[in-house]
BADREN-510611 format. One record per residue (C-alpha): residue number from 1; residue in one letter; x, y, z. Coordinates in Angstrom, 1 decimal. Example, Ala and Ser with C-alpha at 12.3 -4.5 7.8 and 13.67 -1.06 7.14 Angstrom:
2
R  seq  type  x  y  z
R  1  a  12.3  -4.5  7.8
R  2  s  13.7  -1.1  7.1
END
This chain:
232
R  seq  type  x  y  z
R  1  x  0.0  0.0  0.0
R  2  x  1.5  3.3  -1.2
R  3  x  -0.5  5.2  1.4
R  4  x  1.5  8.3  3.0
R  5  x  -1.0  9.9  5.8
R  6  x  -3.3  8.2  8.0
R  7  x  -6.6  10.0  9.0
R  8  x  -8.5  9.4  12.1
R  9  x  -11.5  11.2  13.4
R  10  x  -13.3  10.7  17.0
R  11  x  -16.8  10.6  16.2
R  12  x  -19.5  12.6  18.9
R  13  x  -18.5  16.2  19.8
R  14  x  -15.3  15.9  16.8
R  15  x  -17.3  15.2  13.9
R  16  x  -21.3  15.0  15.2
R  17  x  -22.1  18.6  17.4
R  18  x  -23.9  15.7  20.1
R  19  x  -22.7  12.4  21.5
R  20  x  -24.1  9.8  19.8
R  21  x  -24.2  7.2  22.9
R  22  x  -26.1  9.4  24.8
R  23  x  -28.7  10.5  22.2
R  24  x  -29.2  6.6  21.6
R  25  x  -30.2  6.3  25.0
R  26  x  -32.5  9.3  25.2
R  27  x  -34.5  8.0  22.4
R  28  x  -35.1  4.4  23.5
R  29  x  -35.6  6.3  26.7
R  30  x  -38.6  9.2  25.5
R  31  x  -39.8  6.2  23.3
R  32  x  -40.3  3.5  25.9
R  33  x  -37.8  1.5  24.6
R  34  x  -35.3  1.6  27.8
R  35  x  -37.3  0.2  30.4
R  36  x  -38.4  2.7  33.0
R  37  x  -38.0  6.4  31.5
R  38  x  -36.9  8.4  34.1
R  39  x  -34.3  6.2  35.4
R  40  x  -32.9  5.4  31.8
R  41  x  -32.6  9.4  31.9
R  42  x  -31.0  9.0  35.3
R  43  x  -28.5  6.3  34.5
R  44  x  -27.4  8.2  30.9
R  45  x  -27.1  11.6  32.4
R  46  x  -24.9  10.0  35.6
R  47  x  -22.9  8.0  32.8
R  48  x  -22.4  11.4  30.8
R  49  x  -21.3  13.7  33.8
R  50  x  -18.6  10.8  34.7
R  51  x  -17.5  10.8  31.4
R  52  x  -17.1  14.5  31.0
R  53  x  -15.0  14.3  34.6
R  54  x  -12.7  11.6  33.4
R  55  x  -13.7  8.9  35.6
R  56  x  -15.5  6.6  33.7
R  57  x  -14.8  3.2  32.5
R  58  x  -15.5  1.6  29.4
R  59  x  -17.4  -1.1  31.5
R  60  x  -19.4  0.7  33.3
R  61  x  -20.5  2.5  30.7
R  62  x  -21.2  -0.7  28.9
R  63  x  -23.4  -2.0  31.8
R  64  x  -25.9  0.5  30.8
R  65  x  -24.7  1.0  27.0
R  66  x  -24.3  -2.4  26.1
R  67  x  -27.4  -3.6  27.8
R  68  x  -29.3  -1.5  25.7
R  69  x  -28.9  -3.8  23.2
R  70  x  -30.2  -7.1  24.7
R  71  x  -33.6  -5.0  25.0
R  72  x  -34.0  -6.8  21.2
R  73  x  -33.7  -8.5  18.6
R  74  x  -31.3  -7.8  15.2
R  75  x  -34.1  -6.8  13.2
R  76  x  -36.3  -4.5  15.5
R  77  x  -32.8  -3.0  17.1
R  78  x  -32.2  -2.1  13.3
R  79  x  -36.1  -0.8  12.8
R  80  x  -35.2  1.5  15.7
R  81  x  -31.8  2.8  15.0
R  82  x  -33.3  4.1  11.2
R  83  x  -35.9  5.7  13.3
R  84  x  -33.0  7.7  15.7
R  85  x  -31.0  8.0  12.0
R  86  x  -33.8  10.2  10.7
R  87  x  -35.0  11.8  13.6
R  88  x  -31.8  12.4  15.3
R  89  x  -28.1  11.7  13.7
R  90  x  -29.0  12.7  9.9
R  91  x  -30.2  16.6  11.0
R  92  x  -27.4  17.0  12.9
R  93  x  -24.5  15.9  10.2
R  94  x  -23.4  19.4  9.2
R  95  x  -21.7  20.3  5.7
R  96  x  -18.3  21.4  7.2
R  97  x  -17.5  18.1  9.2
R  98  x  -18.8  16.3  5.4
R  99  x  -16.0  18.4  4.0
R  100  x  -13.3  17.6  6.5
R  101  x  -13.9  14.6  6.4
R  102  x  -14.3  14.5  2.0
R  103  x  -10.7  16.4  2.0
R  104  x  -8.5  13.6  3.4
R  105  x  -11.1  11.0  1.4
R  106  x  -10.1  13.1  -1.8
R  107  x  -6.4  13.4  -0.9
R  108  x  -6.1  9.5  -0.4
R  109  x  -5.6  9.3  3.0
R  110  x  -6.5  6.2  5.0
R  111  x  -9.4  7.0  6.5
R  112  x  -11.0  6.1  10.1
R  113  x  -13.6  6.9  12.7
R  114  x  -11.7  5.9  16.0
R  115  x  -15.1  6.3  18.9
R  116  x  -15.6  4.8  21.9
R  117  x  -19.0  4.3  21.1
R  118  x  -19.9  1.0  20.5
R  119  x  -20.2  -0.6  16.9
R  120  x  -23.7  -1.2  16.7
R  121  x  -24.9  2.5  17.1
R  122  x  -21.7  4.2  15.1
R  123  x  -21.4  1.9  12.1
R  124  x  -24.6  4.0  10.2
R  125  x  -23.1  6.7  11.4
R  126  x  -19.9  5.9  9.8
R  127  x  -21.0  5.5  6.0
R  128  x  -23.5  8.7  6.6
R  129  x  -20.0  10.3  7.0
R  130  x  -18.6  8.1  3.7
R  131  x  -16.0  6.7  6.1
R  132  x  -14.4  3.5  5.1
R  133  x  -13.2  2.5  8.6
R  134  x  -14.8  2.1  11.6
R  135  x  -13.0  1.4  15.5
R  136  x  -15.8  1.3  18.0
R  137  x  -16.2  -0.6  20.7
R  138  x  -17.7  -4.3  19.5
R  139  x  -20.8  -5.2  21.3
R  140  x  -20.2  -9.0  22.2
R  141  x  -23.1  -11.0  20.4
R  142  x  -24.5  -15.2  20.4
R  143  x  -26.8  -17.0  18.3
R  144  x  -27.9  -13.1  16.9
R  145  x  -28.3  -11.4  20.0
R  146  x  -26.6  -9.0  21.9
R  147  x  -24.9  -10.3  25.2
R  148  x  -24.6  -6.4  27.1
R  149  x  -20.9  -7.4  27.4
R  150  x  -17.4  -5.5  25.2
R  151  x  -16.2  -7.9  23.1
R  152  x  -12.4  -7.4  22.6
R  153  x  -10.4  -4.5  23.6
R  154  x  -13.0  -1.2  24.5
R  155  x  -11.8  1.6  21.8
R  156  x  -11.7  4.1  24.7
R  157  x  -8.3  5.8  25.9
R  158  x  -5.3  3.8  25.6
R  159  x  -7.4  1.2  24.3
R  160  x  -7.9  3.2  20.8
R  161  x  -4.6  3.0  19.7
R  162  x  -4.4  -0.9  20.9
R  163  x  -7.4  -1.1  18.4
R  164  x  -6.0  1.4  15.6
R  165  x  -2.3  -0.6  15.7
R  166  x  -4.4  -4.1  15.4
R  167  x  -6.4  -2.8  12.6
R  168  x  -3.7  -1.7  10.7
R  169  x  -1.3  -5.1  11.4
R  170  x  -4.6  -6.9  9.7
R  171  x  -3.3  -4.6  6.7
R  172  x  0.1  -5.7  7.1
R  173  x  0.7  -2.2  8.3
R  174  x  2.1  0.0  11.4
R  175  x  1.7  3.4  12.1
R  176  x  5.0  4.6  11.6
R  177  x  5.0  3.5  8.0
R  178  x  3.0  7.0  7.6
R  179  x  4.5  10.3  6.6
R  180  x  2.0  12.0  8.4
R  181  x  -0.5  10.8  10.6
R  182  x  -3.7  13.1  11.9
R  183  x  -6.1  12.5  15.0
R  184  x  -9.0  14.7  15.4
R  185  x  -10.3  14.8  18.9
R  186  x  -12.7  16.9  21.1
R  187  x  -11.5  15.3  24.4
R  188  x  -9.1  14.5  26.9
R  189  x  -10.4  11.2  27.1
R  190  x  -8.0  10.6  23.6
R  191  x  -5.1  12.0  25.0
R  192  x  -3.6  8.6  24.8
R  193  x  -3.9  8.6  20.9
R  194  x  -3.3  12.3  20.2
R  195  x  0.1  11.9  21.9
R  196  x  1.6  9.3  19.6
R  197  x  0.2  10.7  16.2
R  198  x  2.2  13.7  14.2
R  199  x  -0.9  16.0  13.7
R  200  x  -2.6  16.4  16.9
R  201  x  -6.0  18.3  16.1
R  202  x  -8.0  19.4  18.9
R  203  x  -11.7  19.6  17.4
R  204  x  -14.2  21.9  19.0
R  205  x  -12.2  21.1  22.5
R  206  x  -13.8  20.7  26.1
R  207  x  -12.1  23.5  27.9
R  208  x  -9.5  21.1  29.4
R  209  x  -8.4  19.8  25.9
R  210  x  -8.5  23.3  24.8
R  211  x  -5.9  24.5  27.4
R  212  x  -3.7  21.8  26.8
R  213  x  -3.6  21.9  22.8
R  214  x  -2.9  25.8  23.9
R  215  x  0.5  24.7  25.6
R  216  x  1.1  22.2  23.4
R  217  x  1.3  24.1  20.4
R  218  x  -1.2  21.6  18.9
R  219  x  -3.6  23.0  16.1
R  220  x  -7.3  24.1  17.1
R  221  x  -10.2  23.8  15.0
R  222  x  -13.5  24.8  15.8
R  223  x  -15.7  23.3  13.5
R  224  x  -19.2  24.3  14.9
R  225  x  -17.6  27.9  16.4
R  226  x  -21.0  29.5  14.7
R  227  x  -23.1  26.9  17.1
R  228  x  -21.0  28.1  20.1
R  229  x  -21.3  31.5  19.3
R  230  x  -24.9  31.2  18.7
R  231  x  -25.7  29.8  22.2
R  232  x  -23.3  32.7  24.2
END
């Protein structure tokens, strides 16, 4: 392969302008989907304040996450996600992450979405985006259904570049056999990866990835600065 730059891209809050996990929830929650309502609402906004602090783990969010899924079966699971597709992920996809995104596609970068958030819900949200590659979380599954357990290695912290280096051995390739190599990240959670890559791009930044992309010299991009700007 004569590929000279790798492209990865976190996925909710870096590309999306909402977190894709938690929206998931919140629908099967308002739709009855989740079990009791108001604690579903509970348990996803406890699991979203944790992760925002930094002390969250990728199994106990995939107690709640994960379990989601055994609510199910293949088929109605895939009914439902079209239905949060539509009403949810599509309206929120705006041009300028399309183009970001389209620019390293067009430049013939190798291409990835690198999320935490597990495979089941991200995948769509993967080829809305025209993304070849997708590193998310695996939802464990038997005889078709989902188990509520991680399957593998979680793609969260560390663990993403565990999963990005094992993805690209299955292509007989490592990540220093790129020129340039580009992580774009909203979080502090990916630290671990934006360290070791040679274009570190902090994208639309929580305030503490912010500060430290600001003494690190590391580029900023705000990709949904009108948004911000718009609810200051």
């Amino acid at each position: 392969m004569s590929v000279k730059r790798l492209a990865l891209f976190d996925l909710d809050h870096t590309l999306l302008p909402l977190d894709s996990d938690y929206q998931w929830a919140d629908f099967l929650a308002r739709t009855g989907r989740a079990g009791d309502p108001a604690e579903a609402q509970r348990r996803n906004d406890d699991l979203m304040h944790r992760y925002n602090a930094g002390n969250l783990t990728a199994e106990q969010s995939a107690e709640f996450m994960l379990g989601l899924l055994t609510r199910a079966d293949a088929a109605e699971l895939a009914h439902w996600h079209e239905i949060f597709m539509a009403e949810v992920v599509r309206p929120a996809i705006l041009p300028i992450a399309k183009r970001l995104v389209q620019d390293h596609i067009d430049q013939g970068d190798l291409c990835a979405i690198v999320t935490a958030t597990n495979e089941f819900v991200t995948a769509p949200i993967a080829r809305e985006f025209g993304v070849p590659h997708l590193i998310a979380t695996i939802p464990e599954a038997q005889n078709g259904r989902y188990t509520g357990r991680i399957q593998g290695v979680p793609s969260f912290q560390a663990g993403k570049i565990t999963r990005v280096d094992e993805w690209l051995a299955g292509m007989d390739l490592a990540r220093t056999d790129f020129e340039c190599s580009f992580f774009y990240s909203d979080s502090p959670n990916d630290l671990p990866l934006l360290e070791v890559v040679t274009h570190p791009i902090a994208t639309n930044p929580s305030p503490p990835l912010r500060l430290i992309a600001q003494e690190r010299n590391w580029k900023i991009l705000d990709l949904f600065k009108d948004m911000q700007d718009a609810k200051s």
